[in-house]
C-alpha positions as CSV (number, residue, x, y, z in Angstrom):
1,X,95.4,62.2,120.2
2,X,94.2,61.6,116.5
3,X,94.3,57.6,115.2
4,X,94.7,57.4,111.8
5,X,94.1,53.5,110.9
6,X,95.2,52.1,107.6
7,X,93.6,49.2,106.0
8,X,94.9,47.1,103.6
9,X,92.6,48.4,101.0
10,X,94.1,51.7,101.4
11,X,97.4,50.8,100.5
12,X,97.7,51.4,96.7
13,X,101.4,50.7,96.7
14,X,104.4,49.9,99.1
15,X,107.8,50.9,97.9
16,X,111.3,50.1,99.6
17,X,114.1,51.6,97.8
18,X,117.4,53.5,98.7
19,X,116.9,57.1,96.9
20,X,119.6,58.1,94.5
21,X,122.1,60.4,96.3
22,X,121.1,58.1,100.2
23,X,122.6,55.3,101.8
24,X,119.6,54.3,103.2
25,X,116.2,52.8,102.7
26,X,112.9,54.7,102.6
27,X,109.5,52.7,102.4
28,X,106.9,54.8,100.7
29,X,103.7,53.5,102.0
30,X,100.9,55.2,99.0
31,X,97.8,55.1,99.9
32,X,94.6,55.3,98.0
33,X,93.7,58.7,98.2
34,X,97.4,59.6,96.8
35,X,99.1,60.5,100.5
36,X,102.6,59.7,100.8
37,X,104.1,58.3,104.0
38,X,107.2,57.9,104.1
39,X,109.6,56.4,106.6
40,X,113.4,55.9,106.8
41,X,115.2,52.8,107.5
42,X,115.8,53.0,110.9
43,X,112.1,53.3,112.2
44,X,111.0,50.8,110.1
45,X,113.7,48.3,111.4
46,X,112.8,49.0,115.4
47,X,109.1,48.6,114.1
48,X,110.1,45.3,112.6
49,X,112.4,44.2,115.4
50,X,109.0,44.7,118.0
51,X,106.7,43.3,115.5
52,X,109.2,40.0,115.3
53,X,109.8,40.4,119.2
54,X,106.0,40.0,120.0
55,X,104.9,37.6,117.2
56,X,107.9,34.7,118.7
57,X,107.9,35.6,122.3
58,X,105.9,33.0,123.8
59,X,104.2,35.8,126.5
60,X,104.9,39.3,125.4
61,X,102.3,41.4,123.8
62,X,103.2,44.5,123.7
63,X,106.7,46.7,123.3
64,X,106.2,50.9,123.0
65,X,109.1,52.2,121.2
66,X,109.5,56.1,121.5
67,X,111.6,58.9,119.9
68,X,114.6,60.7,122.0
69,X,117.4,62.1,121.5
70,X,120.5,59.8,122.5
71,X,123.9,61.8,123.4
72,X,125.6,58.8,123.8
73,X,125.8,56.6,120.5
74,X,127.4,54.4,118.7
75,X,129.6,56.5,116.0
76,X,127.3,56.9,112.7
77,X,123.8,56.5,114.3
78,X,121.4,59.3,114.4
79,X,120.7,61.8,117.5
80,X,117.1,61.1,117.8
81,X,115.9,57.8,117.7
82,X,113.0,55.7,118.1
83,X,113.7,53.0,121.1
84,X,112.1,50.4,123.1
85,X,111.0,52.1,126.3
């Protein structure tokens, strides 16, 4: 598996903005050498969620969220989604 690391000094810009025509956020993460990443709402909020999670539990240091597809969801959430394990 490749690692791609990104350090604050590569980060030229972060953006967080609902796109004209969406209903959602997008962060647009652009970084030095002019690559775009760009990640919806809902896998930034479970990365947030984990980040928050760790950072106040008083013994947990470490959560793995991965992507599936979920048959069974609430009524407007997406098929695949990114989930605690």
């Amino acid at each position: 598996m490749n690692e791609l690391i990104i350090r604050n000094e590569d980060v030229r810009e972060v953006r967080l903005e609902v796109p004209e025509g969406h209903r959602h956020l997008r962060t647009t993460l652009v970084l030095s050498g002019g690559q775009r990443i760009v990640l919806q709402e809902a896998t930034v909020a479970n990365i947030v969620r984990a980040f928050v999670s760790i950072k106040t539990h008083p013994v947990l240091e470490r959560v793995v969220l991965r992507g599936r597809v979920v048959r069974d969801r609430k009524e407007g959430f997406a098929e695949w989604q990114v989930l605690e394990d």
